[in-house]
C-alpha positions as CSV (number, residue, x, y, z in Angstrom):
1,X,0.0,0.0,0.0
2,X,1.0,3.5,-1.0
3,X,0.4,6.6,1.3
4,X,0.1,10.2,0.2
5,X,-1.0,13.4,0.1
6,X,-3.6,16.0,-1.4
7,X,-1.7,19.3,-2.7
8,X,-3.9,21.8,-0.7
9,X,-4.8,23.8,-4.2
10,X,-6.7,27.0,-3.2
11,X,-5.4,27.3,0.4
12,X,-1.8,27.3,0.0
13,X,-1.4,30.7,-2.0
14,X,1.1,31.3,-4.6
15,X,4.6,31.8,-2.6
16,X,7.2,29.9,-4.8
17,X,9.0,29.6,-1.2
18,X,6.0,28.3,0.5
19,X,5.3,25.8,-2.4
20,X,8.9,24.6,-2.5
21,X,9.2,23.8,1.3
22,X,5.9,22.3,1.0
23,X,6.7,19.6,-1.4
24,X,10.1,19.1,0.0
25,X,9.0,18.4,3.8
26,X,5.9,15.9,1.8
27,X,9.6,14.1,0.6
28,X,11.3,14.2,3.7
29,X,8.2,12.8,5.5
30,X,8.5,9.6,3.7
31,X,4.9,9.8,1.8
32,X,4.7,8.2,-1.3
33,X,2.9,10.6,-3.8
34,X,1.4,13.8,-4.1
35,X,-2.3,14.5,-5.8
36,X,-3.0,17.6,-7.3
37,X,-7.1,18.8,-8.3
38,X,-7.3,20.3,-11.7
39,X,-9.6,23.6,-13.0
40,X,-8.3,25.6,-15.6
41,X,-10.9,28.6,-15.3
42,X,-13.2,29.6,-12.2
43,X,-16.3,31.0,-12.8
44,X,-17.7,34.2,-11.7
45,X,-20.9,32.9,-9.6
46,X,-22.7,36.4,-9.8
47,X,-23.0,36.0,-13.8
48,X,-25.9,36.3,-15.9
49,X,-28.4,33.5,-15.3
50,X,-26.3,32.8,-11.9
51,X,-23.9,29.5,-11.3
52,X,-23.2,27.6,-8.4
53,X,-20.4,25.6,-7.3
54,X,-17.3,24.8,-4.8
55,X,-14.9,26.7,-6.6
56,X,-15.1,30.2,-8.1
57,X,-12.6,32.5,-10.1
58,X,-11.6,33.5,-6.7
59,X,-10.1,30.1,-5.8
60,X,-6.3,29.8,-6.5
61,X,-5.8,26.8,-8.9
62,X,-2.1,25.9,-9.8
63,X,-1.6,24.2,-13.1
64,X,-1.1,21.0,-12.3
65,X,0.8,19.7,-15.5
66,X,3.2,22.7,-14.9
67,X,3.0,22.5,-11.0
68,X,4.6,19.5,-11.0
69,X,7.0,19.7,-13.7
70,X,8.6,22.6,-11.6
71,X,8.2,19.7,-8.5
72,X,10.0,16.7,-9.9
73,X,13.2,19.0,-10.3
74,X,12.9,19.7,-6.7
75,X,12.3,16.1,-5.9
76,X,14.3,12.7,-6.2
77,X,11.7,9.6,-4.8
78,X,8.2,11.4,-4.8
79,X,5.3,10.4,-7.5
80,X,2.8,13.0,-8.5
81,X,-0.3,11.9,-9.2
82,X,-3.7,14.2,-11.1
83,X,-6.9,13.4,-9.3
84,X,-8.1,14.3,-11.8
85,X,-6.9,15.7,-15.1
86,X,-10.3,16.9,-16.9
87,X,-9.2,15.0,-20.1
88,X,-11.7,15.8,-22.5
89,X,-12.3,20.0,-22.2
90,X,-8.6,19.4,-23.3
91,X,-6.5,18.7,-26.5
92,X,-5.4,15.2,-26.6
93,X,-2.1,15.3,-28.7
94,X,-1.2,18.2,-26.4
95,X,-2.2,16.5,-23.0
96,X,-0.1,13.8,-24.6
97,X,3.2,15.8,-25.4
98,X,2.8,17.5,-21.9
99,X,2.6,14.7,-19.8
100,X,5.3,12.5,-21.9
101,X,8.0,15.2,-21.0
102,X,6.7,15.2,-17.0
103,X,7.2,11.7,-17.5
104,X,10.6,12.1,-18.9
105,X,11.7,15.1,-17.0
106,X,10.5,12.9,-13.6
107,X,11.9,10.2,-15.0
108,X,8.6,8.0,-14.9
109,X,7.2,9.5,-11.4
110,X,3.6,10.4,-13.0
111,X,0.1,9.3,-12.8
112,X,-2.3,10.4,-14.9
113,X,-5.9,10.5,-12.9
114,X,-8.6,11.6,-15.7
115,X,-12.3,12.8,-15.7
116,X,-15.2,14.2,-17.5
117,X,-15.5,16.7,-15.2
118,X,-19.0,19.1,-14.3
119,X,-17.7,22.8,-14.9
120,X,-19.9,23.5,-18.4
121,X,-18.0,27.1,-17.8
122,X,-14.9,25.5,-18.4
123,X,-15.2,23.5,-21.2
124,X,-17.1,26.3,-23.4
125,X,-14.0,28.4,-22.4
126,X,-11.9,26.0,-23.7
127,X,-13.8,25.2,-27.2
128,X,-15.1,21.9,-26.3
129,X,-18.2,20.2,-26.0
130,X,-19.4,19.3,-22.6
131,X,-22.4,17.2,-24.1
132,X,-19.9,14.2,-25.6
133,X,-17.6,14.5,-22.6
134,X,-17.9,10.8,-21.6
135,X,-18.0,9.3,-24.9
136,X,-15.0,11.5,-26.2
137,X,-12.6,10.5,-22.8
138,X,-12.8,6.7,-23.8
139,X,-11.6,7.7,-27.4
140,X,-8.3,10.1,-25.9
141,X,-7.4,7.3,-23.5
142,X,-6.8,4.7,-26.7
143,X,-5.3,8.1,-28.5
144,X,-3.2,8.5,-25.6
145,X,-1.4,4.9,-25.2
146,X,-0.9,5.3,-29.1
147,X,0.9,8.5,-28.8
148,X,2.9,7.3,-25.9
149,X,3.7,3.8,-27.5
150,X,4.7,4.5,-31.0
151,X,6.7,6.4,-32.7
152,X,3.9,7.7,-35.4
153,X,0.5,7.2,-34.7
154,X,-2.5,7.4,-37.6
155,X,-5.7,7.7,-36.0
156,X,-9.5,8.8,-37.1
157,X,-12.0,8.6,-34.6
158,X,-15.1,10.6,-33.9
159,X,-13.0,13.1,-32.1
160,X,-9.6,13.0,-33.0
161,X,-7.4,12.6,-35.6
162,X,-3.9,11.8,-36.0
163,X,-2.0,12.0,-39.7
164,X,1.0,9.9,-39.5
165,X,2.8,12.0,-37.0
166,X,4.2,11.5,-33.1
167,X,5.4,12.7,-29.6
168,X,9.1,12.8,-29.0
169,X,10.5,12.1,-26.6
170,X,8.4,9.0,-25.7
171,X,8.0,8.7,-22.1
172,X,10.9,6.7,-20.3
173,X,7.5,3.8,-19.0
174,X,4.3,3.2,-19.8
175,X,1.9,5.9,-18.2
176,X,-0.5,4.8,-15.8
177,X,-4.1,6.0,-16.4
178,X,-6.8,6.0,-13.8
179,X,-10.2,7.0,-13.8
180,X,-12.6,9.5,-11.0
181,X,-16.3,9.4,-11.0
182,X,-19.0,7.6,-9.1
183,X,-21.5,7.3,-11.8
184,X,-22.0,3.5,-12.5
185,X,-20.9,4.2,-16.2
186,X,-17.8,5.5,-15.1
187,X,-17.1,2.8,-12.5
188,X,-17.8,0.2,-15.5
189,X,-15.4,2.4,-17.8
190,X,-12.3,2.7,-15.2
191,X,-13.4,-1.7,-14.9
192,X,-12.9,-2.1,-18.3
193,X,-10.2,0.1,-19.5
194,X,-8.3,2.1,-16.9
195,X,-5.4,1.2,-14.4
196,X,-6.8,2.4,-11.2
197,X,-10.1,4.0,-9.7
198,X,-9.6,7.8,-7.5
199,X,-12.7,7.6,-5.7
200,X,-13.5,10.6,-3.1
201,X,-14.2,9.0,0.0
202,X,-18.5,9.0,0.8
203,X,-20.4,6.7,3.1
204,X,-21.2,4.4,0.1
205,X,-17.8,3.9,-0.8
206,X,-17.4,-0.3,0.8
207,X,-19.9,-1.1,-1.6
208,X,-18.6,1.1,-5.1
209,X,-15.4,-0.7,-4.0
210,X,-16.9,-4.3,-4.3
211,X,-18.8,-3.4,-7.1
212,X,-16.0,-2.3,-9.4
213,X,-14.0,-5.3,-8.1
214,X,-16.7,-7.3,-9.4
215,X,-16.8,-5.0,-12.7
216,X,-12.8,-5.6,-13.0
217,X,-13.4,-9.5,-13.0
218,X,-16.4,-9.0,-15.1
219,X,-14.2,-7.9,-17.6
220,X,-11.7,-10.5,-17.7
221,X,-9.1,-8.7,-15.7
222,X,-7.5,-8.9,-12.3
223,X,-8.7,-7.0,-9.4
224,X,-5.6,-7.1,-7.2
225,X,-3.6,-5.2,-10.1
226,X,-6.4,-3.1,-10.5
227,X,-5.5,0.4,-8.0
228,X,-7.7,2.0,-6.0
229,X,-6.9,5.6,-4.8
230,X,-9.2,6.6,-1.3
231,X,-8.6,10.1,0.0
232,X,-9.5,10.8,3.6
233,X,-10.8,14.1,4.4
234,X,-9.5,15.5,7.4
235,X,-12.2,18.2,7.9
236,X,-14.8,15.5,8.2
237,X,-12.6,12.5,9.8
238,X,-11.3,13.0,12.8
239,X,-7.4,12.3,13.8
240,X,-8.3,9.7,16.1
241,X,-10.2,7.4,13.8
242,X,-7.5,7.7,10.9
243,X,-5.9,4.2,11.9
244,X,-9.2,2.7,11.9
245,X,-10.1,4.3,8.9
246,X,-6.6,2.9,7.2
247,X,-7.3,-0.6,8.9
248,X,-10.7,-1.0,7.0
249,X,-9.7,0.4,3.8
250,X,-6.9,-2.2,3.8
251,X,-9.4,-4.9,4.1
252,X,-11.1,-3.9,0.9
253,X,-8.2,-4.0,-1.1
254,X,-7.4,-0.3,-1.3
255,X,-3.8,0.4,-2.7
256,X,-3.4,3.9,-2.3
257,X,-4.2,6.2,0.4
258,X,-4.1,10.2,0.8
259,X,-4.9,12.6,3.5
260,X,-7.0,15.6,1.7
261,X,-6.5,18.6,4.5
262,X,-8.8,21.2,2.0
263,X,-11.9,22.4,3.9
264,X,-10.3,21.0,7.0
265,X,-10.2,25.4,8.3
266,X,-7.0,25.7,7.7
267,X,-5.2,28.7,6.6
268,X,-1.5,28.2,6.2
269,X,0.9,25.7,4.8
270,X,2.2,24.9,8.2
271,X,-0.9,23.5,9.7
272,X,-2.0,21.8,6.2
273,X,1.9,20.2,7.4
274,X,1.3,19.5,11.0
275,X,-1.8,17.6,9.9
276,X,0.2,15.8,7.2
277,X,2.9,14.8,10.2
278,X,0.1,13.2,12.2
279,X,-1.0,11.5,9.6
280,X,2.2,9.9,8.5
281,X,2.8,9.0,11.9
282,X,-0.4,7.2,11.8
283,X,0.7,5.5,9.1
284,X,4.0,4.3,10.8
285,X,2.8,3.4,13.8
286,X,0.1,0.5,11.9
């Protein structure tokens, strides 16, 4: 099992310093990996015809492609993980040159979370459809291992297409692709193609985890090399029931594990730490 941490996005400000300590005392601490939420545009929630939602353009959202480029030259042993990447308000051939060179310039430390996503804001900013989300992610995932396997890649699909050309360089290992969402389409999807599941952690989650187990197996595939990624919240769990927590999500098969301090009340990077040190203690003392 793998333990880790969510990059507090919106509450850790924009202080190269701050950001740089930050990821090196996550490394020093021994954790595993680092996952980083992904929005490219907040939206203004006092526009016409009104919007609602948890972030707004007032929430500080790091890049998370070029966030952690700048962190695997500051790091040695630390993976960085998207949870998620919202694949399809994106370009595919760019997603895949940009996250080949993080591969290569981490030298294979990368894992690629993806999701459709449920900003419509974001997506008609960014010149994509947010109707054919769902069907147009299962296309840039096969687009995706192309581009990363081969040299030159000709593709036509419904969304895409590719004319004989190809990313250089390739990245140094194949690129692990996991899967968000809760929907049963999307737990059947990650089941069927992807490497891993990022679930947020709910009350239902014991029975989604048996039930994309089951889809895993379903189709023809084996669950135990299947990854599932569970983030703890610590605004909602309390410290002394992380063990516990840990213990049970064991049990299920869980291979990855993160502490999520957001919407915990913090307001600086040293107490999003202090909770991070707790929690890796936790860890070390199972």
């Amino acid at each position: 099992m793998k333990f880790g941490v969510v990059f507090p996005q919106y509450e850790i400000g924009a202080d190269p310093a701050v950001l740089r300590d930050f990821v090196h005392t996550i490394e020093e601490l021994g954790f595993d990996y680092l996952l980083a939420y992904d929005h490219v545009l907040g939206a203004n929630p006092e526009r016409p015809g009104g919007w609602s939602g948890p972030y707004t353009f007032r929430h500080d959202f790091h890049e998370v492609l070029v966030t952690f480029g700048w962190m695997a030259a500051l790091t040695h042993r630390l993976e960085f993980a998207t949870g998620i990447l919202i694949l399809p308000q994106r370009q595919t051939a760019l997603v895949a040159k940009q996250v080949a060179q993080l591969s290569v310039l981490s030298a294979g430390r990368f894992r690629l979370g993806v999701g459709i996503g449920w900003n419509e804001v974001e997506y008609e900013a960014l010149g994509q459809d947010f109707h054919t989300r769902g069907k147009r992610l299962e296309e840039q995932v096969t687009l995706l291992r192309e581009l990363w396997s081969k040299p030159l890649v000709q593709f036509t699909g419904q969304f895409d297409t590719i004319p004989d050309a190809g990313v250089s360089p390739l990245p140094p290992r194949p690129i692990p692709i996991w899967f968000g969402g809760d929907a049963d389409v999307a737990l059947r999807r990650a089941a069927r193609i992807g490497d891993g599941w990022m679930p947020n952690f709910r009350p239902e989650l014991t029975d989604q985890i048996k039930l994309i187990q089951r889809y895993v197996t379903e189709s023809g595939r084996d669950p135990a090399a299947f990854g599932i990624d569970v983030r703890i919240p610590a605004g909602k769990i309390p410290q002394s029931e992380w063990g516990s927590q840990i213990r049970q999500l064991a049990a299920l098969g869980v291979s990855h594990i993160s502490l999520n301090t957001l919407n915990a009340g913090y307001t600086l990077s040293e107490q999003h730490l202090y909770a991070m040190r707790r929690f890796k203690a936790e860890v070390d003392s199972l």
